[in-house]
N, C-alpha and C positions, 0 to 999 in steps of 0.2 A: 902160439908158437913164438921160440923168443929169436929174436935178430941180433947179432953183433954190428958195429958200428965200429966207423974204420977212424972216430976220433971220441975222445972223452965224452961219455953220457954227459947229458947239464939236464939240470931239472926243469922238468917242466911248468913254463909260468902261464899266466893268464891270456899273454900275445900268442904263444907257442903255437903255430896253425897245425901243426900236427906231428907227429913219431917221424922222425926221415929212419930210413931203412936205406942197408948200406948196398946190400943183393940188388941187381938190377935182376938177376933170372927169374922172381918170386912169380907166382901164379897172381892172375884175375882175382880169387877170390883173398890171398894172402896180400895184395894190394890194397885189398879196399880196407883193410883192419885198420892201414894207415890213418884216417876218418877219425878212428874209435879211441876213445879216454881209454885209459886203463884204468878200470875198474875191478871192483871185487866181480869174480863171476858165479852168474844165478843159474842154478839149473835151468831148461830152457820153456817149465810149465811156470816158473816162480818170471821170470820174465814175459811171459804172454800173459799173467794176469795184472802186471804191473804195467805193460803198455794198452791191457781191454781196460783197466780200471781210468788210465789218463784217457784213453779214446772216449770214452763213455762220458767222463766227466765234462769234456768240450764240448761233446755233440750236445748234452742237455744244456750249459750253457749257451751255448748257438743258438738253439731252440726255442729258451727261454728269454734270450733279449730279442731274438728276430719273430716272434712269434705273432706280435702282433699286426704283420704285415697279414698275415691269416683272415682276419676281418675285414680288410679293405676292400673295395669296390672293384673294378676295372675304372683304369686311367682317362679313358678316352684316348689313348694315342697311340696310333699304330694296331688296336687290337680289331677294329672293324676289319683291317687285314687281311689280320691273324685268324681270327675267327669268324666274324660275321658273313664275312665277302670272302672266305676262303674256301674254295671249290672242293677240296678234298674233307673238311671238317664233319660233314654228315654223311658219308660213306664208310665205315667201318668193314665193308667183306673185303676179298681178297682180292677181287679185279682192283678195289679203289685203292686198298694198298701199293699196287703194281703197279697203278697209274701214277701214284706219290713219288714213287723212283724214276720213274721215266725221266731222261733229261730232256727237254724240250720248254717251249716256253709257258704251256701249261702250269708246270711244274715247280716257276720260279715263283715263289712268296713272298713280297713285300722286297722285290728285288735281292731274294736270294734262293739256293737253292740249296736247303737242309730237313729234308724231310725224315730223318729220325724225329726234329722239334716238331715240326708238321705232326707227326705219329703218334705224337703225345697227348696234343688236344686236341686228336679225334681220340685215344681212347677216355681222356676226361669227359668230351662228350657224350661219348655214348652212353656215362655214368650221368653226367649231371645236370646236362644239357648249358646254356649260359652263366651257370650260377657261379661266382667268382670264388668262392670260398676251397674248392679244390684245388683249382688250377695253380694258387696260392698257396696252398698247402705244398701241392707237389714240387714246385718252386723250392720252397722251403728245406723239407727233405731232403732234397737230391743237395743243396749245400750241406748239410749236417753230413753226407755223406762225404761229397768233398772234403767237411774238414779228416774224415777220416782216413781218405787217401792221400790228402796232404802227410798227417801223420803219421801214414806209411811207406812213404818216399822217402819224406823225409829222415826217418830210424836210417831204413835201406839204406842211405847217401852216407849220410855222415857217421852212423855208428851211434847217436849219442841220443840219449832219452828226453834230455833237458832240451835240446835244439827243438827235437821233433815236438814236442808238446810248445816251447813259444813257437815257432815256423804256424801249427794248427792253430793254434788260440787265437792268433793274430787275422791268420787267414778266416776262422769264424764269424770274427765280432767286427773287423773292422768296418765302418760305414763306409766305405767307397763300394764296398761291395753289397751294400743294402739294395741300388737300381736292380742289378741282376735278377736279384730277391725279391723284390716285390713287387714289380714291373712285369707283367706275365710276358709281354715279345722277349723280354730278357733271360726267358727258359733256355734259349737257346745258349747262352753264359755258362750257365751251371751244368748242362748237358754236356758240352763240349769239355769242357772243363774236367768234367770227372775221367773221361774216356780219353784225355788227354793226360794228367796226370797218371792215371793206370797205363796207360801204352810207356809213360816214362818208369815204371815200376816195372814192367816187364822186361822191359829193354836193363835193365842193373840185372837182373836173373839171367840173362842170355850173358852177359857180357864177362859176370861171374863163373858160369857152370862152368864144370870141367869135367862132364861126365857126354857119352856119346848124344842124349837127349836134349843140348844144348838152344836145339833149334824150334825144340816148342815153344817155349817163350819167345824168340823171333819170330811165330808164324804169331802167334798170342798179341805182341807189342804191334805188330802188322793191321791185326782188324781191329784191333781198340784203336790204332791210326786214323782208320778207315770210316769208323764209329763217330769220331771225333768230328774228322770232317765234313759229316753228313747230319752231323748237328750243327756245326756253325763254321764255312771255310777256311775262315781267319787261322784254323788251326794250321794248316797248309805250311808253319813254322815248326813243325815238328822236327821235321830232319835234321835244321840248322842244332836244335835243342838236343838231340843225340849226340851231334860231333859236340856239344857242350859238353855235356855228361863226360864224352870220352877223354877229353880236355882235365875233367877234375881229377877223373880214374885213374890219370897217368897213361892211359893206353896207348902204344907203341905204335906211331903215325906210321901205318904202313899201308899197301893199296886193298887191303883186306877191306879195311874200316871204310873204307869211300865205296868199296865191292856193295858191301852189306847194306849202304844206304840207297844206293841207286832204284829199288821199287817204289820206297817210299820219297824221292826226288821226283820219281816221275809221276806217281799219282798228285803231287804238290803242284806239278805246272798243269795237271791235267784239271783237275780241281777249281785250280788259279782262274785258269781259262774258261770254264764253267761260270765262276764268283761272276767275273769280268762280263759274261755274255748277260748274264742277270742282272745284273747294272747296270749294263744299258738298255735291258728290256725296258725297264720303269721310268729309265731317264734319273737313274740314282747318282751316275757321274756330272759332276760339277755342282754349283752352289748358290742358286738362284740367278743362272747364264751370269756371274761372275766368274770371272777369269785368272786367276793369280800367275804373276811370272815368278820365277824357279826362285831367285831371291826372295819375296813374299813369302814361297813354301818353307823357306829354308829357315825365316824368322818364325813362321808359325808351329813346323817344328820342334825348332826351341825353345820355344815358350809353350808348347805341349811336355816337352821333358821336363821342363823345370818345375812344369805345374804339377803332375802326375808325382815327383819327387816330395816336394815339399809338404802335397796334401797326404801321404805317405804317413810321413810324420805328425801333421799337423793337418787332419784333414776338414778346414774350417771353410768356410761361403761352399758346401756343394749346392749343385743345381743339377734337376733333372737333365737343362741344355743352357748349354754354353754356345753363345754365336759368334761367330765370325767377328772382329774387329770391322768396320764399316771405311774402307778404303777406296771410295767411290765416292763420299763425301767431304773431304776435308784430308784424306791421305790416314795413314799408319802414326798412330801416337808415337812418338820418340823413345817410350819404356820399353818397347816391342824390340829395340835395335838392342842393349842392354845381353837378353837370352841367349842370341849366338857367342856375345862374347862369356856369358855365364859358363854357356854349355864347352869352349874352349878352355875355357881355366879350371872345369873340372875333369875333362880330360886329361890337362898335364899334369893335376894331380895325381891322378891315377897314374898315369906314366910313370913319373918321377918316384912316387913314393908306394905303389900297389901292385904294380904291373907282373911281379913275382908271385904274389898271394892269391891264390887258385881261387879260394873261399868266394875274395871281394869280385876279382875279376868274371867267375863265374855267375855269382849272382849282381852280378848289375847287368850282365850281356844278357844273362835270362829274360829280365826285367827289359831292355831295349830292344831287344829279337822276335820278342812276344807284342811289343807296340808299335812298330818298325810300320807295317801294312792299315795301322790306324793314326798316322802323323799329319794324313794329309798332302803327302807328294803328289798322290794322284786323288783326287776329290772327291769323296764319298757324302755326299748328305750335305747336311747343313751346320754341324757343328764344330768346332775346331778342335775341342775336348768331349771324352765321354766318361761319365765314372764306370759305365760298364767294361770301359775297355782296360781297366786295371785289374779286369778281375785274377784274370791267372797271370800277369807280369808281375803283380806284388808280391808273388810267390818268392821270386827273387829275392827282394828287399829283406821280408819276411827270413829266408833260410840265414841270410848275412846276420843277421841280428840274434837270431834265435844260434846260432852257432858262438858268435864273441861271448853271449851270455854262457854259452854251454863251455865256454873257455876256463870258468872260474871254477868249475867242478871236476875237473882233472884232476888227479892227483900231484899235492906240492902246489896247489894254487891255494889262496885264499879263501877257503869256503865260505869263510865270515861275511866276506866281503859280495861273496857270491849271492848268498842267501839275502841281504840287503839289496841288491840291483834285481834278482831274481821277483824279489817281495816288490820293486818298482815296478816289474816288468808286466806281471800279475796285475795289477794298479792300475797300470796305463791300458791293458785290456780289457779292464774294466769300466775304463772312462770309454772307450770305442764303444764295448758294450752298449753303454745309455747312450751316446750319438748315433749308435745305431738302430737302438728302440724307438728314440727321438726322429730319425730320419725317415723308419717304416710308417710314420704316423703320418708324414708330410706326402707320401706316395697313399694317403687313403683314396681317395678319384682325385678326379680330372681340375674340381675346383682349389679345393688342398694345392695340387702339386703347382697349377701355373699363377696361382698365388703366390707361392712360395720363389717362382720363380720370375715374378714382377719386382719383387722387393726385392731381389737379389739385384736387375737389371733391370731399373725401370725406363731408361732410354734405349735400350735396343734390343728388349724381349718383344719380337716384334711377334716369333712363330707363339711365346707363351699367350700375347695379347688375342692374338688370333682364334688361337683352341680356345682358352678361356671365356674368349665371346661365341664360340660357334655352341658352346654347354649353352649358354644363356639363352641362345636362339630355339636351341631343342625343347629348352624348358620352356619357353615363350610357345613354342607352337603345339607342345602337348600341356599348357596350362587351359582351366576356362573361367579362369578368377581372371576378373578386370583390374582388380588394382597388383595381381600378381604379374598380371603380361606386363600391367606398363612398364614397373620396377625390371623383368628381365627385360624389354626389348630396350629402353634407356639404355640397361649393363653393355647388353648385348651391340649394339649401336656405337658406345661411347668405344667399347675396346676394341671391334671390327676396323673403325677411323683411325684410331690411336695408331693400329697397329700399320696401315696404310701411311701413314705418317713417318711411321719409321723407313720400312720398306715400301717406296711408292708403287714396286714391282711385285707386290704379293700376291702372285695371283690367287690361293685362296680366299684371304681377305675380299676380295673384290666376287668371288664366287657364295661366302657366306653373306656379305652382306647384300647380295640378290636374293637370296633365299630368304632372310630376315625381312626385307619390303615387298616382294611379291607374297608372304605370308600375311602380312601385316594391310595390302592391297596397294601398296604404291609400285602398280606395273611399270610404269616410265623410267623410272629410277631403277626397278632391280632391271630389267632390260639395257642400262646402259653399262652398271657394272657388268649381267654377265656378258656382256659384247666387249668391254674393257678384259675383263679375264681370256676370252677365247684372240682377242688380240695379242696379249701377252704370251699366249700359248696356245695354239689352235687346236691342239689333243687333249685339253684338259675336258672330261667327261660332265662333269657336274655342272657344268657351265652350260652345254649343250642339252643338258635333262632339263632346268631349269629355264631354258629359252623354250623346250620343247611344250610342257606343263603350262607356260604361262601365255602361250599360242592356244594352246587346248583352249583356256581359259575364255580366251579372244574370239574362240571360232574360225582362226586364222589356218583352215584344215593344216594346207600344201606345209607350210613355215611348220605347223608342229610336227607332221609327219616325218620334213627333213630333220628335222631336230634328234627326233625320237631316233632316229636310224644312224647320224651322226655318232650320238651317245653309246649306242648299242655295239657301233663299229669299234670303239674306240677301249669299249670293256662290256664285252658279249656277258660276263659271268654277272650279272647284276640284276637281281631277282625282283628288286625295285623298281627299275627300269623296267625292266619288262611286262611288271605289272601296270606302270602308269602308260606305257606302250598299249596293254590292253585297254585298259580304260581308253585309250584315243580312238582303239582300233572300234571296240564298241559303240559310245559315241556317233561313229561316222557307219554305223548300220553292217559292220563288218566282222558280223559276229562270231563267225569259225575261224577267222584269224585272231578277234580277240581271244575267244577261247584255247587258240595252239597258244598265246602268249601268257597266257595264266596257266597253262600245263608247265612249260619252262619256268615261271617265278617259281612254281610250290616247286617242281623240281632239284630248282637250285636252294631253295630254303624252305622246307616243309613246314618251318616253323614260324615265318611271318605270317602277320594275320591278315592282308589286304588282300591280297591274291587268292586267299578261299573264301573269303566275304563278297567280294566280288566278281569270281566266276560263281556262286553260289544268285548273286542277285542275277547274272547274264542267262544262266539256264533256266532261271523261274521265269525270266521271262520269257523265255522260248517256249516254256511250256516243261519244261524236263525238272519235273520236282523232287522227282525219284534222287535224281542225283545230286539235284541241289542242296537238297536234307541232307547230304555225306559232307559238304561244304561247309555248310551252316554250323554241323556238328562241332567242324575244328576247328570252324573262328570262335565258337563259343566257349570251347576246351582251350583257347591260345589266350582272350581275351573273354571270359565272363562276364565283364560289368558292363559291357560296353550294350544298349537298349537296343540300336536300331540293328543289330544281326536278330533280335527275338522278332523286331516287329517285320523284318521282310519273311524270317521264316513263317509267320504266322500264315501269309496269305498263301503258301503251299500248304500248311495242314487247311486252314477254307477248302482249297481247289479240290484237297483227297476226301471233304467231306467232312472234317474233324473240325468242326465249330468251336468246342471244347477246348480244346489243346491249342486252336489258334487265337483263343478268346485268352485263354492264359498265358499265353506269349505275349498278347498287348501288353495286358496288367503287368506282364515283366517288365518290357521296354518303357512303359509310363514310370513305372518305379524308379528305375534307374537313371529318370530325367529326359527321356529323348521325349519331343514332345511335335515333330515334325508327322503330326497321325494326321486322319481321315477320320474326320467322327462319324460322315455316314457307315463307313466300314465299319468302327465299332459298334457302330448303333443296330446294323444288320447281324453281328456275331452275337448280338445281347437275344434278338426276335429268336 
């Protein structure tokens, strides 16, 4: 439809933000043409296969550089959790579902509360049990799909083909967004992400129609809100991001538009205040009982913007975690004061020179509105940056860019000129591409990524020293090569200190390297870290298992008992626990208590092996073989190679008579190295 204009057409140049239209009476839908190049127009089948053909063409792109995150391992971090120690992860019926939702403190995960992402790796589980290679997958996916709702937003918004395909491409390949990707906690990223861009797709359909059915897409934009939320809180910025929208649309500031936001305002504070109560369930607010005043936040802030902007363009040193400037020793570097005045000089740039231009202003708010609840005002974790928290604000940036380019394809612009920045543009997505293949590599596990992230920070990666040594210790204490322990317990040892050295306050650090000396048998020494740890923190669980465990060890009943019950209190869901619980409870001749406590460990995890190895060893010796042999079954099925589950079943096939089958259980267990036998007993199974 064509517009008259109430002064001299001029042609349109490359800057031209858009058609001005002189009608203020024009409809929703005849406003948003404003958006749109004037183009030749396509019939509207010859148009949906030219934007399935660009869609198509991104997503295998996406696919094809991020793909190799697919192979990677689990990180170590955060996913024991997510997964291991997540109460809801091996219940897939309907009560366990119901219980997923419930809001209560049950139900907050890893100090949040988003049980759509919960929903997902239960039903990965029920496929594929811990194997990493889905979860990753799924990961994966659901971005490729993202890039596809990007690129249909973005069409939607602007009108223009050229935008939406850089706006996708960008948002595909870039590596800030490789964490999200191949980081499995980071499901929660792309989940939210996609039900958040679709709720902004729906909300342009509503806002558009002009037909009586208006409001299905309002009820549509509403649970994809909702969706969003209950994958990751953070989205709780929605609303603010609609009055953006309305802001671009031109729409006519009347108390209609603030009417129609108010459901989704209040499920935002309701939400808000859920996030908030789950934060402090886990003790997620503040930063190692570091304290910042509002000045401090107000620098770290901006030196959160500036960082988040520049790695944008230039997305070079990422790191899995970024810590904290260390302002307890020595005070705040001098560079740090620098970012507020950055972040003021580009405010009154904008002022002065953009503050008209819908385009910029809208996509930088995007981009500040969507980071705004991760700056650090109020203290979440331990980092000061996160590359995952750029995932949906670069959208922003992304539309600004992908739109100036889409400037040069209007008609009366330079096509020439287009097609050269165009063929940059292309280029530069292709150099993200490989730093983002390159990045999925560095996120292979747990040793990879805090590798990666020593070299980055070798004076104050205190948390990477930390995890990195507590791998070491694991592989130290499931290794039985002697020259292998020594090499990991050294690693193990050298980085647990290091990392103590940085943060004297770590109370992990000081709970691993209990575990690495009581493994290793210097009780004395892990007994004073973990009493070091539970000083620093009197709730911290591992610290109390490990005092419990190494009482057991002592014979020290009363001390391991308290221990045990300590631990238990402190985080009841812990199948581990409760099996070394058994074991003490056994031990001390308490047998049908040990046995309720190996009903709870397999309960809560069906699938460790301690807990049915040894309530399997507790009933044999009761006498109850029958049901020991069900026991014996699953640790064999969980763990095969392991000899001494054949050689205690063997003395229940003895007991039932079956010489045979218990004689070829030894020869199993001798095979496989266990060599803690009874040779009278073999000698009697031989007669």
């Amino acid at each position: 439809m064509s517009k008259k204009s109430n002064r001299p057409q001029q042609r349109p140049t490359g800057n031209q933000q858009r058609p001005v239209a002189a009608n203020r009476n024009v409809s929703a839908q005849q406003q948003a043409t404003k958006h749109k190049a004037s183009t030749p127009l396509k019939n509207p089948s010859q148009k949906f296969i030219t934007d399935l053909l660009i869609v198509v063409g991104i997503a295998i792109a996406t696919y094809i550089f991020l793909h190799a995150c697919v192979g990677n391992q689990f990180s170590d971090w955060d996913e024991e959790g997510y997964l291991d120690k997540n109460p809801f992860l091996r219940d897939a019926s309907w009560d366990g579902i119901k219980r997923m939702f419930e809001i209560n403190k049950d139900s907050y995960i890893m100090g949040n509360y988003h049980p759509i992402t919960i929903l997902s790796y239960v039903i990965e589980y029920s496929f594929v049990r811990l194997q990493p290679w889905l979860y990753h997958l799924d990961s994966l996916l659901i971005h490729v799909l993202n890039t596809a709702v990007v690129y249909w937003f973005t069409k939607k918004l602007s009108g223009r083909t050229v935008a939406a395909a850089i706006t996708a491409l960008l948002f595909g390949l870039h590596p800030m967004h490789v964490e999200s990707v191949a980081w499995v906690p980071g499901r929660k990223d792309v989940l939210f992400g996609f039900f958040y861009i679709a709720s902004c797709i729906a909300y342009l359909y509503y806002i558009r129609a002009n037909t009586s059915k208006k409001w299905a897409p309002y009820i549509i934009c509403l649970f994809l809100y909702v969706c969003s939320v209950l994958s990751k809180p953070v989205a709780v910025t929605l609303p603010v991001i609609l009055l953006l929208i309305d802001y671009l649309e031109k729409r006519k500031w009347e108390y209609r538009i603030l009417l129609e936001k108010i459901p989704l305002f209040v499920l935002s504070i309701i939400f808000g205040l859920i996030s908030i109560r789950a934060q402090v369930a886990v003790g997620a607010l503040g930063t190692q009982n570091i304290h910042y005043n509002i000045f401090q936040k107000c620098v770290f802030a901006s030196y959160a913007l500036i960082t988040y902007l520049w790695k944008a363009v230039i997305p070079a040193g990422m790191s899995s975690f970024y810590p904290f400037p260390d302002v307890l020793h020595g005070g705040l570097a001098a560079s740090y004061y620098l970012y507020p005045v950055a972040i003021i000089s580009l405010a009154l740039l904008v002022w002065f020179f953009a503050r008209k231009n819908r385009i910029i202003i809208f996509g930088l708010l995007f981009f500040v509105i969507n980071l705004a609840l991760v700056l650090q005002f109020i203290q979440v974790g331990e980092a000061i940056i996160a590359d995952r928290y750029a995932y949906i604000s670069y959208f922003g940036l992304f539309y600004i860019a992908g739109w100036y380019i889409s400037n040069y394809f209007v008609p009366g612009a330079n096509k020439q000129l287009g097609y050269i920045i165009l063929g940059g543009a292309l280029l530069y997505s292709g150099v993200m591409g490989y730093l983002a293949n390159q990045r999925c590599k560095v996120w292979y596990d747990g040793i990879t990524m805090w590798r990666d992230e020593i070299e980055k920070h070798p004076h104050d990666a205190a948390k990477a020293y930390n995890n990195l040594g507590f791998i070491y210790f694991t592989k130290f204490s499931e290794s039985n090569n002697p020259q292998q322990n020594k090499v990991y317990y050294d690693s193990a040892y050298y980085l647990l200190k290091t990392a103590i050295s940085i943060v004297p306050e770590f109370v992990y650090s000081y709970v691993a390297l209990g575990e690495l000396e009581r493994n290793s048998g210097q009780l004395d020494s892990a007994k004073a870290n973990y009493y070091t740890a539970l000083r620093l923190d009197p709730n911290e669980p591992r610290a109390a298992l490990g005092l419990a465990i190494m009482y057991s060890m002592q014979k020290v009943v009363d001390s391991a008992g308290f221990y045990y019950q300590k631990a238990l209190s402190i985080q009841p869901f812990w199948a581990e626990a409760h099996c070394n619980y058994a074991d003490y409870l056994d031990m001390t001749n308490r047998s049908d208590s040990a046995l309720h406590e190996y009903d709870i460990a397999i309960q809560q995890d069906p699938e460790l092996f301690g807990p049915s190895l040894n309530r399997a060893g507790c009933l044999q010796r009761r006498g109850r073989c029958d049901e020991a042999m069900k026991d014996f079954e699953k640790a064999i099925e969980i763990r095969p190679d392991f000899g001494m589950t054949y050689y205690l079943r063997s003395y229940c096939y003895f007991r039932n008579g079956h010489k045979d089958l218990a004689l070829k259980d030894v020869e199993k267990a001798l095979s496989l190295g266990y060599t803690n036998v009874d040779q009278n007993y073999i000698a009697a199974l031989k007669n």
